[in-house]
LOPA-659894 format. One line per 3 residues: number of its first residue (from 0); for each residue x, y, z of N, C-alpha, C. Coordinates in nm, 3 decimals, always signed. Example, Ala and Ser with C-alpha at 12.3 -4.5 7.8 and 13.67 -1.06 7.14 Angstrom:
BEGIN
0) +1.319/-0.569/+0.780/+1.230/-0.450/+0.780/+1.320/-0.330/+0.780 | +1.285/-0.225/+0.708/+1.367/-0.106/+0.714/+1.290/+0.003/+0.787
***
This chain:
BEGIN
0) +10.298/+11.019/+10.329/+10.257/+10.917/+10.234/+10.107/+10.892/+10.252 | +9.990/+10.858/+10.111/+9.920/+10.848/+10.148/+9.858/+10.692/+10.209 | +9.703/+10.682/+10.228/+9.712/+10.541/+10.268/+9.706/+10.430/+10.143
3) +9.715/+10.478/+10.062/+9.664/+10.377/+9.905/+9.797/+10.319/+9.881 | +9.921/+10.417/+9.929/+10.045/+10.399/+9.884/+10.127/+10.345/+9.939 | +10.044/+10.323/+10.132/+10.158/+10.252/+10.213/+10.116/+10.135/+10.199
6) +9.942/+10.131/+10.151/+9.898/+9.956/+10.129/+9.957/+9.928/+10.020 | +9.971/+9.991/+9.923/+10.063/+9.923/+9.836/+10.203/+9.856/+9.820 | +10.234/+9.964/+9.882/+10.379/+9.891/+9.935/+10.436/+9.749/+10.031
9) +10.359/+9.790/+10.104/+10.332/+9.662/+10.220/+10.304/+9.536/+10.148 | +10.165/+9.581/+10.071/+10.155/+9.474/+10.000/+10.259/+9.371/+9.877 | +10.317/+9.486/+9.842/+10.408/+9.457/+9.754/+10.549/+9.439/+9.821
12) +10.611/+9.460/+9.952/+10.711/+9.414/+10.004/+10.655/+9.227/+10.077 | +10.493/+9.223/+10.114/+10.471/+9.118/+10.166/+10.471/+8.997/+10.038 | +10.448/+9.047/+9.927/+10.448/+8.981/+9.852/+10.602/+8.905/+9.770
15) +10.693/+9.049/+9.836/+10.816/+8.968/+9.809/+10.913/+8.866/+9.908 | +10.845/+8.894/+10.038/+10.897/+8.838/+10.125/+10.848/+8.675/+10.107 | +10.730/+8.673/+10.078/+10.628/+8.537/+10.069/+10.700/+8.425/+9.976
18) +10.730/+8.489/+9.808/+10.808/+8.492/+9.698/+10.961/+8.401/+9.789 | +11.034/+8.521/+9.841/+11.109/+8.467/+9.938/+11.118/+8.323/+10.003 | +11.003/+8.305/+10.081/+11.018/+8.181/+10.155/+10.962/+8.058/+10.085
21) +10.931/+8.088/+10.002/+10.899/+7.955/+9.906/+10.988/+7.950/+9.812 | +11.054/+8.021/+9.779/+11.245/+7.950/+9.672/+11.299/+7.931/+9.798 | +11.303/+7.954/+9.909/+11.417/+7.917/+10.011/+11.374/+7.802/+10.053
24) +11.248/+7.812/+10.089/+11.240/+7.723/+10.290/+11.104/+7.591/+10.198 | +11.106/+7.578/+10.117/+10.984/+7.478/+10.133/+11.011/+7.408/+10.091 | +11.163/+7.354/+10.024/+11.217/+7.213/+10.040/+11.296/+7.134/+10.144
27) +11.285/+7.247/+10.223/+11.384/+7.217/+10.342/+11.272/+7.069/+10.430 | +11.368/+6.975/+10.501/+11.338/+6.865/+10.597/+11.357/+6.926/+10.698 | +11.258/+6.873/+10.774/+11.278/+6.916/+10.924/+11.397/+6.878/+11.004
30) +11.481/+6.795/+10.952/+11.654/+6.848/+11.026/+11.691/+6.974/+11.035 | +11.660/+7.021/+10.878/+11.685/+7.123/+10.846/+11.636/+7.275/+10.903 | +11.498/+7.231/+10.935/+11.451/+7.294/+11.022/+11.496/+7.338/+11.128
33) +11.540/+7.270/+11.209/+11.505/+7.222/+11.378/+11.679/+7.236/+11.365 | +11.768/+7.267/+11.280/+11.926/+7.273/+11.296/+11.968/+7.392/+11.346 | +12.052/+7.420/+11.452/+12.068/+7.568/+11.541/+12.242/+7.517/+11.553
36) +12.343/+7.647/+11.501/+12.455/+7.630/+11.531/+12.480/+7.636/+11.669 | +12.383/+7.690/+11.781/+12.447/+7.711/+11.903/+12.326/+7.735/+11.997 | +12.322/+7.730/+12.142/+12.177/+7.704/+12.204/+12.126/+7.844/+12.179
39) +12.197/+7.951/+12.154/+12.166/+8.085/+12.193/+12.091/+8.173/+12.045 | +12.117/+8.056/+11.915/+12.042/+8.054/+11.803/+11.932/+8.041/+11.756 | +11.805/+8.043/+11.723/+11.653/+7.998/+11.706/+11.699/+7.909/+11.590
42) +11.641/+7.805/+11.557/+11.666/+7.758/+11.416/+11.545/+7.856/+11.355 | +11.564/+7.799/+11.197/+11.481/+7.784/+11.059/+11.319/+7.815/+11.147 | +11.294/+7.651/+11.234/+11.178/+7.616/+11.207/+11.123/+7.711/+11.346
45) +11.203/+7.774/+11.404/+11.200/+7.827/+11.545/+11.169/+7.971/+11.506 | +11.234/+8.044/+11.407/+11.211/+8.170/+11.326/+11.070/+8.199/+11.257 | +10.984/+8.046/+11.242/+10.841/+8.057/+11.150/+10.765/+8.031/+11.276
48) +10.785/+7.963/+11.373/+10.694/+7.931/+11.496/+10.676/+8.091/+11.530 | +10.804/+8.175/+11.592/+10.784/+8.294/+11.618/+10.699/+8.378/+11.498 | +10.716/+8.374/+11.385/+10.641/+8.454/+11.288/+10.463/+8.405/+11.311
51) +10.479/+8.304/+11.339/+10.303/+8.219/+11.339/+10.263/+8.245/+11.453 | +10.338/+8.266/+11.583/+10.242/+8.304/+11.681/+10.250/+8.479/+11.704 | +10.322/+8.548/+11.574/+10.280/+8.652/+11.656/+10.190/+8.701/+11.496
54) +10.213/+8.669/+11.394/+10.098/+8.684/+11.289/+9.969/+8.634/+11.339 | +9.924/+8.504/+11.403/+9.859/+8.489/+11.470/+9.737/+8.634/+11.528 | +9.812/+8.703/+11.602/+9.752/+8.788/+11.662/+9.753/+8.946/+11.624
57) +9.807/+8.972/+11.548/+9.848/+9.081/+11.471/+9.739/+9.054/+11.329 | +9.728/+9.020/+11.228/+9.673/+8.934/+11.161/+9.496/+8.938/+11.192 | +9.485/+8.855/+11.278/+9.344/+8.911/+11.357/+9.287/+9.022/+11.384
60) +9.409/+9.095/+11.467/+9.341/+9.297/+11.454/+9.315/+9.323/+11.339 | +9.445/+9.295/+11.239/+9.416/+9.408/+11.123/+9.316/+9.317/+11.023 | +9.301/+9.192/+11.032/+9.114/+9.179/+10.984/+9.022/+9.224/+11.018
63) +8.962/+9.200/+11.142/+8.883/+9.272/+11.251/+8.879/+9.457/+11.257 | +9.054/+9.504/+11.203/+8.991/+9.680/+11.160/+8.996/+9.671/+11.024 | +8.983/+9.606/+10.941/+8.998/+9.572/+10.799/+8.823/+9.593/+10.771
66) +8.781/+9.544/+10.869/+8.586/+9.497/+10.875/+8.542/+9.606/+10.918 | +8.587/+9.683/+11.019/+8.487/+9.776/+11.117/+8.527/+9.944/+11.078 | +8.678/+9.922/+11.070/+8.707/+10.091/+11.063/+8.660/+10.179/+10.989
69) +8.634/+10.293/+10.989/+8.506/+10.362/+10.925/+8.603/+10.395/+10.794 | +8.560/+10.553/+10.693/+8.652/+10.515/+10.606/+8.752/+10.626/+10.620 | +8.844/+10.636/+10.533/+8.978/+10.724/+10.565/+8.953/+10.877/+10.609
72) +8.956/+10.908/+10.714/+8.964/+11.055/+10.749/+9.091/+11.170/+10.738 | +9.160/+11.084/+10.732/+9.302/+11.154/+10.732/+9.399/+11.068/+10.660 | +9.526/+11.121/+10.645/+9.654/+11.030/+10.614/+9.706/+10.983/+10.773
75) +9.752/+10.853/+10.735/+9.798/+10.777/+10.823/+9.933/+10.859/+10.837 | +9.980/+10.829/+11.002/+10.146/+10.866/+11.007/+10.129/+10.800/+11.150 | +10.265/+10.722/+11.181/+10.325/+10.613/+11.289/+10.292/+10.707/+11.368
78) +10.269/+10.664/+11.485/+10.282/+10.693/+11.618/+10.361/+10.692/+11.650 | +10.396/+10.674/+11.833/+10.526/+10.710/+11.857/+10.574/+10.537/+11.905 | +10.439/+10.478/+11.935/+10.476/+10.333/+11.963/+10.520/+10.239/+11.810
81) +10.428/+10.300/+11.712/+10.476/+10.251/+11.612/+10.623/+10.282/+11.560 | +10.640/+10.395/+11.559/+10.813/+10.420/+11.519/+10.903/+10.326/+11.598 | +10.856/+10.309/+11.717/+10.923/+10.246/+11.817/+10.970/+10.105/+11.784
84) +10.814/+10.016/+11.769/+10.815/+9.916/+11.717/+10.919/+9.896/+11.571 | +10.871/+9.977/+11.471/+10.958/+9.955/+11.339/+11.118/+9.935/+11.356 | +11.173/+10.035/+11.457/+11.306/+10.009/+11.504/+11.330/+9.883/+11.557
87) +11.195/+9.817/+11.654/+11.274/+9.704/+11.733/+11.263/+9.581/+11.665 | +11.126/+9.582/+11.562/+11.111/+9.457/+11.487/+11.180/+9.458/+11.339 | +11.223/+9.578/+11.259/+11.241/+9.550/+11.192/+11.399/+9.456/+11.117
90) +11.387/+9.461/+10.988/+11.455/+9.378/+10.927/+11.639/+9.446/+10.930 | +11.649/+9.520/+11.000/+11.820/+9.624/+11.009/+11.826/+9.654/+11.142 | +11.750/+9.625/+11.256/+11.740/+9.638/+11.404/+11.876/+9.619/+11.465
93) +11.908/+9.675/+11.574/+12.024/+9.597/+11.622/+12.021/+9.579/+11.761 | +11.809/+9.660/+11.792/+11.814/+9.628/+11.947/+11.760/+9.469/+11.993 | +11.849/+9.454/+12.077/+11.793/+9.335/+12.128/+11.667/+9.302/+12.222
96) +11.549/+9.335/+12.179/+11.439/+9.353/+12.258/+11.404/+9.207/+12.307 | +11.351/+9.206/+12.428/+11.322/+9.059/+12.458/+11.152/+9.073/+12.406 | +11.174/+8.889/+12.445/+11.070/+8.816/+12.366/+10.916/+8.816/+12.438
99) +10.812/+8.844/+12.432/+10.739/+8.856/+12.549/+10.704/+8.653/+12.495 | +10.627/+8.689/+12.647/+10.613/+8.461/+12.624/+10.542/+8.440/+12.594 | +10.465/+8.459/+12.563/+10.351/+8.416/+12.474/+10.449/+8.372/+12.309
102) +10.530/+8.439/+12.276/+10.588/+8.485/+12.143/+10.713/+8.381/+12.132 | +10.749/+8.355/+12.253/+10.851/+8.203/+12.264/+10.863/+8.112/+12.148 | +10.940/+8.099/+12.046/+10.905/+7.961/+11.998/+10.927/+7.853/+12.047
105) +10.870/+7.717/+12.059/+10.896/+7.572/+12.085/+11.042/+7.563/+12.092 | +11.065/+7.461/+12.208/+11.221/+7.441/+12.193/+11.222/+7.303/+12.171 | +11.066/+7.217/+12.079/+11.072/+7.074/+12.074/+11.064/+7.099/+11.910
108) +11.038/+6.954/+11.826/+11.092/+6.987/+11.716/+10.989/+7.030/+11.669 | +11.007/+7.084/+11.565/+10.931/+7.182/+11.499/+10.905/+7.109/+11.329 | +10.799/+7.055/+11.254/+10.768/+6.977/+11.136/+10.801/+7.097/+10.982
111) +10.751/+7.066/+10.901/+10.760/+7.141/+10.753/+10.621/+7.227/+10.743 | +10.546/+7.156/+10.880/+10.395/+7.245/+10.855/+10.447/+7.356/+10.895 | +10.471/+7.444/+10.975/+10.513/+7.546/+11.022/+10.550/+7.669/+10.881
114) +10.614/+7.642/+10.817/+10.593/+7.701/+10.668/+10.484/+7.739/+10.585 | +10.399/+7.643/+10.603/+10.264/+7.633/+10.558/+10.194/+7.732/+10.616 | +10.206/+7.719/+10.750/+10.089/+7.804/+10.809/+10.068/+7.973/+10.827
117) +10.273/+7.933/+10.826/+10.260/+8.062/+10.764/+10.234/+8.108/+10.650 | +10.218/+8.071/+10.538/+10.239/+8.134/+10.451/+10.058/+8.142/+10.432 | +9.961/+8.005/+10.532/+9.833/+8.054/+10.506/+9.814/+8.202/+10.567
120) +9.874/+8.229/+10.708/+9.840/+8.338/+10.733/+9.891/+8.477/+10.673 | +9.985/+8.457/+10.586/+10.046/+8.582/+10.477/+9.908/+8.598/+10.389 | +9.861/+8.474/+10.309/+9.738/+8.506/+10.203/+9.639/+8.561/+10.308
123) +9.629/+8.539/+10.406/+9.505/+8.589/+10.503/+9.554/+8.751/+10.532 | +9.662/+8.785/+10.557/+9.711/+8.900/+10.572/+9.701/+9.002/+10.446 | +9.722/+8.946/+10.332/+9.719/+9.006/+10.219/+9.579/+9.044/+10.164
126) +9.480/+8.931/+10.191/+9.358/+8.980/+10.184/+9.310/+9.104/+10.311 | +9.385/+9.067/+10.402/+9.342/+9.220/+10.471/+9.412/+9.350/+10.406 | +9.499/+9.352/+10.403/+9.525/+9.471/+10.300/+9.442/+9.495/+10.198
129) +9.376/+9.413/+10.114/+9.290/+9.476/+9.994/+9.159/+9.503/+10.129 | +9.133/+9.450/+10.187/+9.002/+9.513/+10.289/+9.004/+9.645/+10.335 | +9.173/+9.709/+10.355/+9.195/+9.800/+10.438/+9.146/+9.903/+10.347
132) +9.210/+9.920/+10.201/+9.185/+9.971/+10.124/+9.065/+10.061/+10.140 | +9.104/+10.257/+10.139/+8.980/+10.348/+10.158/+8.955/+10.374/+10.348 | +9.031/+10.297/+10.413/+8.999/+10.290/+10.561/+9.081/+10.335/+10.671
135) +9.059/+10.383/+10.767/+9.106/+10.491/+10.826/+9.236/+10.428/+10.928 | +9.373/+10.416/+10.859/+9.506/+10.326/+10.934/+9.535/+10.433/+11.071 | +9.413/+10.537/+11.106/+9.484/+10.606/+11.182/+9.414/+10.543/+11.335
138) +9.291/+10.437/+11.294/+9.258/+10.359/+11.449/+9.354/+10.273/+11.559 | +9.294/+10.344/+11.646/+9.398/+10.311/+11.781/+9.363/+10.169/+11.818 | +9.464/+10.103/+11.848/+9.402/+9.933/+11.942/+9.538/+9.942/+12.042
141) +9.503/+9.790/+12.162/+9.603/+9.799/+12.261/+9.723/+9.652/+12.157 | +9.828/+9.760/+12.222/+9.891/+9.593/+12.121/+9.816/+9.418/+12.223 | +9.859/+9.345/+12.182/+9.758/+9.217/+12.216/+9.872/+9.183/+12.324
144) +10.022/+9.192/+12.370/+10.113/+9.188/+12.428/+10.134/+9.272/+12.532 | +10.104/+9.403/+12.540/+10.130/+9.506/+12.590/+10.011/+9.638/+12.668 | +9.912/+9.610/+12.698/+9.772/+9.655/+12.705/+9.834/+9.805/+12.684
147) +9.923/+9.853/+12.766/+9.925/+10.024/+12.798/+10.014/+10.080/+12.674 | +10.028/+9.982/+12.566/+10.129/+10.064/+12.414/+10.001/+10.019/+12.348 | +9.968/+10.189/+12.280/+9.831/+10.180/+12.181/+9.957/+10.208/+12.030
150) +9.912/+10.117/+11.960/+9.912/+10.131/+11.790/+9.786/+10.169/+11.746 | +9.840/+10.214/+11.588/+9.730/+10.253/+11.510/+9.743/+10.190/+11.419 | +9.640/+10.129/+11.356/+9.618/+10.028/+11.256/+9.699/+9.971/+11.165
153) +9.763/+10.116/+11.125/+9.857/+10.151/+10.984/+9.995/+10.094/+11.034 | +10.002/+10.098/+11.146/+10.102/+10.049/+11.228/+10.089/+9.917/+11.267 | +9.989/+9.914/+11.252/+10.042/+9.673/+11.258/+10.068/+9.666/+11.122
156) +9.997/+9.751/+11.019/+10.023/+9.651/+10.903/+10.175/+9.671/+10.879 | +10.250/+9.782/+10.879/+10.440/+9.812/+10.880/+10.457/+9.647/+10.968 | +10.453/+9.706/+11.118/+10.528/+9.597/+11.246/+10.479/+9.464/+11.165
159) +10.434/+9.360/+11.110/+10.410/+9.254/+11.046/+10.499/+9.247/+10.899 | +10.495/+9.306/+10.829/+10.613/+9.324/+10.717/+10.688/+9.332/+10.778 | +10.753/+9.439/+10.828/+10.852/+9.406/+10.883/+10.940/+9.324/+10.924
162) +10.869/+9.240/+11.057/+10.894/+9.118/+11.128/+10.935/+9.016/+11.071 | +10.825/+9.020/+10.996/+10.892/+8.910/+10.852/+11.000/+8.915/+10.788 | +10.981/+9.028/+10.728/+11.151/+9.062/+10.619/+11.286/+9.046/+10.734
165) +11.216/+9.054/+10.905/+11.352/+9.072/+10.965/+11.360/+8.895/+10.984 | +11.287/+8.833/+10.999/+11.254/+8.663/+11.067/+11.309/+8.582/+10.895 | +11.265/+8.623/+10.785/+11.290/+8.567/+10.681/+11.439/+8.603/+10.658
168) +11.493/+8.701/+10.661/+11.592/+8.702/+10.642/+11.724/+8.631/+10.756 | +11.677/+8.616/+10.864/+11.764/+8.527/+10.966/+11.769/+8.436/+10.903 | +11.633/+8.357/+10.868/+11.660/+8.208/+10.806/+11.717/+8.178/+10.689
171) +11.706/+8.334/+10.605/+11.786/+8.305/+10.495/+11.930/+8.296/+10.514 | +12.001/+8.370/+10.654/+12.096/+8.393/+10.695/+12.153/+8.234/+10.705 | +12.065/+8.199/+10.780/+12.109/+8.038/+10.836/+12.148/+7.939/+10.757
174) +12.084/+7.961/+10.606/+12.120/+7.871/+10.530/+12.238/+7.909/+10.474 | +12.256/+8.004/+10.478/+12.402/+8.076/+10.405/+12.563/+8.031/+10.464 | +12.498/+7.920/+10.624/+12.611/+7.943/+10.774/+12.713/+7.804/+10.650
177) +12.830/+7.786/+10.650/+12.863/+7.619/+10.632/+12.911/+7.577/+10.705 | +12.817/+7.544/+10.793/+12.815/+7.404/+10.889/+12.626/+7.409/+10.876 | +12.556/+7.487/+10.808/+12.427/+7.405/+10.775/+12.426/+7.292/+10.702
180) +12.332/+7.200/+10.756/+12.329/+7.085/+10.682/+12.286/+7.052/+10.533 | +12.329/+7.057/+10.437/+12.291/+7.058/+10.318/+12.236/+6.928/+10.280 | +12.118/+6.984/+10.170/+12.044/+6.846/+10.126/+12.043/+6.853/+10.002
183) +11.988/+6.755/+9.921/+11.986/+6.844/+9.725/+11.860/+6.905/+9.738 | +11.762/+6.941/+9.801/+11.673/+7.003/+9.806/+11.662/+7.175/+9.854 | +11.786/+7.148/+9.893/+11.813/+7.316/+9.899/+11.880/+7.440/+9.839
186) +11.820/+7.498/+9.812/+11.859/+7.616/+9.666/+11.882/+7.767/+9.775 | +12.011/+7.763/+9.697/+12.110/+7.890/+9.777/+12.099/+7.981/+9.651
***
């Protein structure tokens, strides 16, 4: 695939995921939030904390090679850490990879901002994709978690879609549970 076509896509799966969490999650109250059927569950608002601190830092690289990377020399293709990654973060996974701590979400309550911030850092993400545009997804960085697993550029922008479509869809999961707490503000 080339690189015009995986930014497109990305872009256009991030754009449906985004789409996504604003008919679901942005009438939700922070009960609603912060509601977990069982300790061993993340809630709602526990699923966007994890998306915000690791967009957070993911997000940052691929601005930062969005700015510097020279321009496309080749077609992009995953690495072997990236394939890796796509299996463990994505949205059909079934490994149970642990959490590094930094990546922990809060186990105190969690507000309606948490939605927000993500979704500022999706428009911030999305503008890096039109930056990437023409630029070479085949640059190496250390993941920000892991110093000795190198990704390549093209490969945060997948592992971040991804993550999402897999984190958005838990919460969509959650609302689906009945014993969630229903409000009239929430659209199934």
């Amino acid at each position: 695939m080339d690189n015009a076509t995986l930014l497109s896509q990305m872009s256009n799966a991030s754009v449906i995921t985004n789409e996504q969490v604003k008919d679901l999650l942005l009438g939700l109250d922070d009960d609603q939030l912060n509601w977990r059927p069982d300790d061993n569950t993340w809630s709602i608002g526990q699923q966007f904390h994890h998306m915000v601190l690791t967009n957070r830092q993911y997000v940052a690289i691929i601005e930062h090679l969005a700015a510097t990377s020279g321009e496309k020399r080749k077609h992009y293709a995953p690495g072997f850490w990236g394939k890796f990654m796509f299996k463990a973060v994505g949205p059909h996974s079934t490994m149970n990879a642990p959490v590094p701590k930094p990546l922990i979400p809060s186990s105190g309550k969690i507000n309606s901002e948490i939605v927000k911030e993500y979704l500022e850092l999706q428009d911030r993400f999305d503008r890096a994709l039109e930056a990437a545009q023409g630029k070479d997804l085949t640059q190496r960085f250390s993941s920000p978690f892991a110093k000795l697993v190198k990704l390549k550029f093209g490969d945060a922008i997948q592992m971040v879609v991804l993550h999402n479509q897999r984190h958005v869809g838990k919460a969509a999961a959650m609302l689906n549970r009945p014993e969630f707490p229903r409000k009239a503000a929430v659209r199934l």
